[in-house]
Each structure stands twice: as structure tokens, then as C-alpha cells.
C-alpha positions in Angstrom: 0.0 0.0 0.0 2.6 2.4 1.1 4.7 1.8 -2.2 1.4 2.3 -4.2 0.7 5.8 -2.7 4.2 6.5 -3.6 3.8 5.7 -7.2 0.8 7.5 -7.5 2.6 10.8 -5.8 5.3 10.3 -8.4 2.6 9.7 -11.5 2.9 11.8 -14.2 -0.4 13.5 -13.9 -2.0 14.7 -17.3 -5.0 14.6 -16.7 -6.7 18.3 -17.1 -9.9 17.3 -15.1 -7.9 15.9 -11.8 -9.7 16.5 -8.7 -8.3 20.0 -7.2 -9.6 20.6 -4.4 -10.0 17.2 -2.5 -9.1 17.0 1.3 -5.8 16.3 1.3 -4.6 18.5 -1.2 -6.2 21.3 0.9 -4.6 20.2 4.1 -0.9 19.8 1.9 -1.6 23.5 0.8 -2.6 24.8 3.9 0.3 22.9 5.3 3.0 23.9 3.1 2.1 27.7 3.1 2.0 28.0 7.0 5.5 26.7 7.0 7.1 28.2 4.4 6.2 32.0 5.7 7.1 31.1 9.2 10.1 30.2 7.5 10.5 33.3 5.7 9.4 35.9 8.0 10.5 34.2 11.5 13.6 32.9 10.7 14.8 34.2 7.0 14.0 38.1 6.9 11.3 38.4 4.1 11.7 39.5 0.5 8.8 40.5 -2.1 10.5 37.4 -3.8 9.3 34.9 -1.1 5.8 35.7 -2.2 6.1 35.3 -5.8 7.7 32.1 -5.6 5.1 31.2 -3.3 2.4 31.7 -5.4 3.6 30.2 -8.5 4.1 27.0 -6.9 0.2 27.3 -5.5 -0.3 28.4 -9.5 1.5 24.9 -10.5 0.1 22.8 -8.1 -3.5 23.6 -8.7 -4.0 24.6 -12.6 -4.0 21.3 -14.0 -2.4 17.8 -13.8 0.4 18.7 -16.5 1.6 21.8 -14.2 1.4 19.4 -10.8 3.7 17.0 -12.9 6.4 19.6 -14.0 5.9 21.1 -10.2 7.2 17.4 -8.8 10.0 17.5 -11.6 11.0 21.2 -10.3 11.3 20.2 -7.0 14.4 20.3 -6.6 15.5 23.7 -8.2 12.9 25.3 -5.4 14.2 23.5 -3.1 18.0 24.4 -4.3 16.7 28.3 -4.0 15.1 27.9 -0.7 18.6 26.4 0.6 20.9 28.9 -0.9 18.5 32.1 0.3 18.5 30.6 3.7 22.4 30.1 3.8 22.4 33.7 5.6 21.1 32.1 8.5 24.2 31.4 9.9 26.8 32.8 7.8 30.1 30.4 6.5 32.1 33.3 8.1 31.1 32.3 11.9 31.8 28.4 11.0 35.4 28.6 9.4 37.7 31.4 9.4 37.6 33.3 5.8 40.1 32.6 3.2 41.3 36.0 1.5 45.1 36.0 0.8 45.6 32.2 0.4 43.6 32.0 -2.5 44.8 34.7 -4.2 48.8 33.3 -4.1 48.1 30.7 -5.1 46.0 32.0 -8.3 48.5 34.6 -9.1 51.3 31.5 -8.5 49.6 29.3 -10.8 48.0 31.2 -13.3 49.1 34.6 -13.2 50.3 36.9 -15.8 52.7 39.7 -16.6 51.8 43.1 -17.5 54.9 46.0 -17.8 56.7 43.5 -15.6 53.4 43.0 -12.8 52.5 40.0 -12.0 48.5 39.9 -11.9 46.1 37.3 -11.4 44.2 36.9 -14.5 41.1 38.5 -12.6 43.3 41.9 -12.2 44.4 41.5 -15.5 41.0 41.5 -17.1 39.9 44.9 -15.2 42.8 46.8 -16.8 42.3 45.6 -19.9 38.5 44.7 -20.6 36.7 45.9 -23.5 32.8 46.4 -24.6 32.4 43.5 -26.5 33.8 41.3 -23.9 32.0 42.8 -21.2 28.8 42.5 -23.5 29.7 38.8 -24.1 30.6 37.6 -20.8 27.3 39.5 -19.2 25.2 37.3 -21.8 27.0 33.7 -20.7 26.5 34.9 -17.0 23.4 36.3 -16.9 22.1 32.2 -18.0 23.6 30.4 -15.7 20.2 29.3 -14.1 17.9 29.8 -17.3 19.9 27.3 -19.2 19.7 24.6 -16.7 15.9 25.5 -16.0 15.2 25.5 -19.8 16.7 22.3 -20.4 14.4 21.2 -17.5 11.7 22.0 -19.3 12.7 20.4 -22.8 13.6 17.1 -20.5 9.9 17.2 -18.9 8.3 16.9 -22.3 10.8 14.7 -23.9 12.2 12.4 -21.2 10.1 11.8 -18.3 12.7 9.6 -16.8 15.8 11.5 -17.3 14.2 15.1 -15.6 13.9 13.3 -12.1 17.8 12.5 -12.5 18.4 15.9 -13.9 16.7 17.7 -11.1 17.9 15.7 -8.5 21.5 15.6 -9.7 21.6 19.4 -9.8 20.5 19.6 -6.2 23.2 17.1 -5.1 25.6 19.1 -6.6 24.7 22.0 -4.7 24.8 20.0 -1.6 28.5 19.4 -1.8 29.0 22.6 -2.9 27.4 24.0 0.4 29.5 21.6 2.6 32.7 23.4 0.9 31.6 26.6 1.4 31.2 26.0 5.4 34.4 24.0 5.0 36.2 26.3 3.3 35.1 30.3 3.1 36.2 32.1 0.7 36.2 35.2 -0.7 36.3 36.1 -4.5 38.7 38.6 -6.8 36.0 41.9 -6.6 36.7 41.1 -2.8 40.6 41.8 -2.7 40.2 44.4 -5.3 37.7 46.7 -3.0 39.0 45.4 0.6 42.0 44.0 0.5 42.8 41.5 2.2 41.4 43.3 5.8 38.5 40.9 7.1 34.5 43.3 6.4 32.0 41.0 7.3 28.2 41.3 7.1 28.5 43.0 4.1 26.7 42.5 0.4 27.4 41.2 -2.5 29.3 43.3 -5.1 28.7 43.7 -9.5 32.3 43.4 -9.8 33.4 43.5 -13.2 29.9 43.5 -14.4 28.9 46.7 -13.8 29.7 46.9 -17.8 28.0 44.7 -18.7 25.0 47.0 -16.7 26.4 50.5 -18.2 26.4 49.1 -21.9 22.7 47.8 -21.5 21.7 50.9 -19.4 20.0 48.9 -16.7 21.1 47.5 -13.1 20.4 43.9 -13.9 23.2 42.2 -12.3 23.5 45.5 -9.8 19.8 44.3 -8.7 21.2 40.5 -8.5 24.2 40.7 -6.0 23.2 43.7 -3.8 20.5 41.0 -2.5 23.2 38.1 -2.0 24.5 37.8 1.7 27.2 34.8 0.6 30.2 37.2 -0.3 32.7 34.5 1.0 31.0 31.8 -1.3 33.2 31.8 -3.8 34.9 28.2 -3.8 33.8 26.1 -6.0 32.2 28.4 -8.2 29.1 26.5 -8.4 28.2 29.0 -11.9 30.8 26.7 -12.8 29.3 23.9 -11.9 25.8 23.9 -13.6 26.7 24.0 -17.3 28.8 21.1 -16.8 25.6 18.9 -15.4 23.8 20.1 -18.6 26.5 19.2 -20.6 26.0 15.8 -19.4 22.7 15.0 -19.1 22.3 16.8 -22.8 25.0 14.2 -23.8 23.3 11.2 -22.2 19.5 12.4 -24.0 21.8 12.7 -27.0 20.6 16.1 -28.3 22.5 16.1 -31.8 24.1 18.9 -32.5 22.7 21.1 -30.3 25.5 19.4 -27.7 27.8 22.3 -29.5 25.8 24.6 -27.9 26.1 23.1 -24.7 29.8 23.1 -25.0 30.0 26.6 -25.7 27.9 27.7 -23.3 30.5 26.0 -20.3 33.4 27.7 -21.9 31.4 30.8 -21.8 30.5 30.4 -18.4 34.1 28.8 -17.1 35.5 32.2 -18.8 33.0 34.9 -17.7 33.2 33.9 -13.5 37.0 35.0 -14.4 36.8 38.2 -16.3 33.6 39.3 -14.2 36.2 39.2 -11.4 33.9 37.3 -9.4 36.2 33.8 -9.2 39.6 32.9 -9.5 40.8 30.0 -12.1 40.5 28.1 -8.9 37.4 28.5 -8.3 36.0 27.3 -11.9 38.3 24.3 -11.1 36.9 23.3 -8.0 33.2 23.9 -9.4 34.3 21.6 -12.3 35.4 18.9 -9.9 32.2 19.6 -7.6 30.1 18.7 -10.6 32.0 15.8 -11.8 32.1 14.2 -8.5 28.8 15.3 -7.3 27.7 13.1 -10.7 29.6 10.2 -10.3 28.3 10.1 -6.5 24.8 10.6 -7.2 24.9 7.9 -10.1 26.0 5.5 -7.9 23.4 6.7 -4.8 20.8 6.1 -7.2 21.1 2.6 -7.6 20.3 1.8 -3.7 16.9 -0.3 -3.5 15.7 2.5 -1.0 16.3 5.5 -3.4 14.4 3.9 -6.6 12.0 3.1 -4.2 11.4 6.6 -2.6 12.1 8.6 -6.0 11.2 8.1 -9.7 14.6 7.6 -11.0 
């Protein structure tokens, strides 16, 4: 019975005409909302943002069966969000001591460059020398770094039932490890040492960097509006931007998506260069995010084949 009522939570829904408004969906509504604005109100301060997520998951879970389905697919990127926003909780910086100077030497020690007989990481580098087209371009890769994933999430939904559950899941796995590194190992990025130093400023937000640019050339604060709202400044290692094209990347190998995979490529180089020259990560950084995907992949594809996850989720 009990692994019945699972299948039938997992069930692909399609149904237009489901029932909507039975008892227990009411009392899982009811539920879920009175926890999630205790949660953001009591515990995380509240944003307008909290709201609208809120009611486009009531939107999802109510409209039709179709939308119910993609909501259980989604899962895990909501839950991803709801994770990262509440990281400010308790901030890396009270766990671990920060990591400002290390990083740095040993960027500019590995992959520094010269310039009139300077030795700059290539982060430093790029400020001096950046240019409108570049700026333009590495704004574009950056700016996608979660509608890419969440696009492909939706072309997996109507063309792989299966492989969207793995996707999902696989990208919040990822960003599990990469939150156990943060706490592990704070860090702070390039636009850090460039504005600071290497003097310790905590409580403070997040900064455009070398993006700003990319802002002046469209004439709007789009990334300005992004990273004044994000408390983890000393999140920089892995670079989890780094991270997520390299899960699509895979999973778009392993649906075999033609040549579109050349897109896919491009758009990790794109990425893996633009968290350098927006001066928001080191070389380092786009390493380690590299390696958190990888392994987080290879981990998750083997936690899948336990009896007990196939039998709790649809992968």
C-alpha cells in the first residue's frame, strides 16, 4: 500500500480534469504555506521574492495535472533556491575562518600573468584591460547560468520523463557538496581583494564586480539588482556557476541532443571564462566547481542505484 501511494505521488499527472480541491490536497496547501512564511518571516527576513515564488508553486500545483507534474520535476531547483537564500542564516564566516590571501597566491602563483613587468592574477588582468564587446559577451554567458539549466528542464519534462527526475535531483546534489565546501572552506572572491583587500568586512553585500559593464552598456542594473541581495560574499569556492553548465552538458549528452551538444559546449566555456573576467572567481574557483560537478555526478549515479532511493524517488 505504502509503495502504491508513492507511485501514485510520483505519476505523471495529465489529466486536465484531476480532482483539485479534495481534502488532502487542501490540508498539503494549507500545510506547506504555513510553513514556508514562518520560515521566511520568523527565521529568514522576508523579500517580495518569497511571495512570488510562493504563489507560483500554488499556481503549479493547482492549474492542471500537467503543471502538478512539472511542479514534482521542479522540486528540486525550489528547493536548491530555498537552501541557498537561507544560507544567511548562519553565515560560512562564523563556522570557518575566511580565506582571503591564500587563494589569491596561489592563483596569481599558478595562473598569473605579466603586464609591464606585474604579476597579476588573471582576474586583475581583465579589469585593466576589458573591452565592450567582452564585457557584453561575458554579461550574456553569466546572466544564464540558471535559465539554461531551467530551460533544459523543461525540454527534458516533455521529452524524457525519466531523465528530468535524475536531472533535477542531480543538480541539487551538486549543490549539496558545494554547500558543505563553502562552510568548510570560506572564501572570498577577486572583486573582494580588489575593494577590501585582504582586511576581514563581514556582514556586508554582495558586489557587481566587473559586471557593472556589462549593466552600463545595457543601461540597466540587472546584475546591480542581483548581487546587492546576496549575503554569501565568501561563497566563492567552488564556483558553483561553474558547476551547472557542466551537469547540462552531461545530461544533454546522455539524451543525445545532436548537435545542439555544440551549444552546450559553448555555453560551459562561456561560463568557465565569464566567472573569471567578471572578477567574481579565481581560475581556482571554476576548477573546483568543475570537480564539484563531476564528483557530485559520479556520487549521485551510484546513490541512485540503492533499493531504497528507486523506491522513494522516480529515477
Amino acid at each position: 500500500m505504502k509503495k502504491l501511494s508513492l507511485n501514485r505521488f510520483w505519476a505523471i499527472e495529465e489529466n486536465h480534469n484531476f480532482l483539485r480541491f479534495t481534502k488532502q490536497n487542501i490540508v498539503l496547501a494549507l500545510s506547506i504555506s504555513v510553513i514556508y512564511f514562518i520560515w521566511f518571516s520568523q527565521v529568514v527576513p522576508y523579500r517580495p521574492e518569497h511571495s512570488t515564488l510562493y504563489f507560483l508553486i500554488l499556481t503549479l500545483f493547482y492549474v492542471n495535472g500537467v503543471t502538478r507534474s512539472f511542479l514534482k520535476a521542479m522540486l528540486p531547483f525550489i528547493i536548491f533556491w530555498i537552501l541557498y537564500d537561507s544560507l544567511r542564516i548562519i553565515p560560512n564566516y562564523v563556522v570557518n575562518p575566511v580565506h582571503i590571501r591564500q587563494p589569491y597566491e596561489i592563483e596569481k602563483y599558478l595562473f598569473g600573468v605579466n603586464d609591464n613587468g606585474v604579476r597579476l592574477t588573471l582576474n586583475e588582468y581583465f579589469t585593466k584591460h576589458h573591452t565592450p564587446f567582452l564585457d557584453l559577451l561575458s554579461g550574456l554567458f553569466y546572466i544564464n547560468w540558471v535559465p539554461v539549466p531551467f530551460l533544459f528542464g523543461i525540454y527534458a519534462f516533455w521529452k524524457d520523463k525519466a531523465l528530468i527526475y535524475s536531472f533535477t535531483y542531480c543538480f541539487l546534489f551538486v549543490n549539496l557538496i558545494g554547500f558543505v565546501v563553502y562552510y568548510t572552506y570560506p572564501a572570498a572572491p577577486p572583486w573582494y581583494v580588489a575593494e577590501y583587500g585582504f582586511i576581514e568586512h563581514f556582514n556586508i553585500m554582495g558586489n557587481v564586480g566587473n559586471l557593472k559593464h556589462f549593466d552600463a552598456l545595457v543601461g540597466a542594473p540587472i546584475f546591480k539588482g542581483i548581487y546587492e541581495k546576496n549575503a554569501n560574499v565568501f561563497a566563492a569556492m567552488p564556483s558553483l556557476h561553474s558547476a551547472y553548465p557542466l551537469i547540462v552538458l552531461y545530461f544533454a549528452a546522455k539524451k543525445r541532443v545532436g548537435y545542439f551538444i555544440v551549444f552546450f559546449v559553448i555555453f560551459c566555456v562561456g561560463i568557465w571564462c565569464s566567472a573569471v573576467y567578471s572578477n567574481h572567481h579565481y581560475v581556482i574557483d571554476v576548477l573546483a566547481g568543475m570537480t564539484c560537478a563531476v564528483l557530485g555526478i559520479v556520487l549521485f549515479n551510484l546513490f541512485v542505484r540503492k533499493p531504497m532511493i528507486k523506491y522513494i524517488l522516480p529515477l
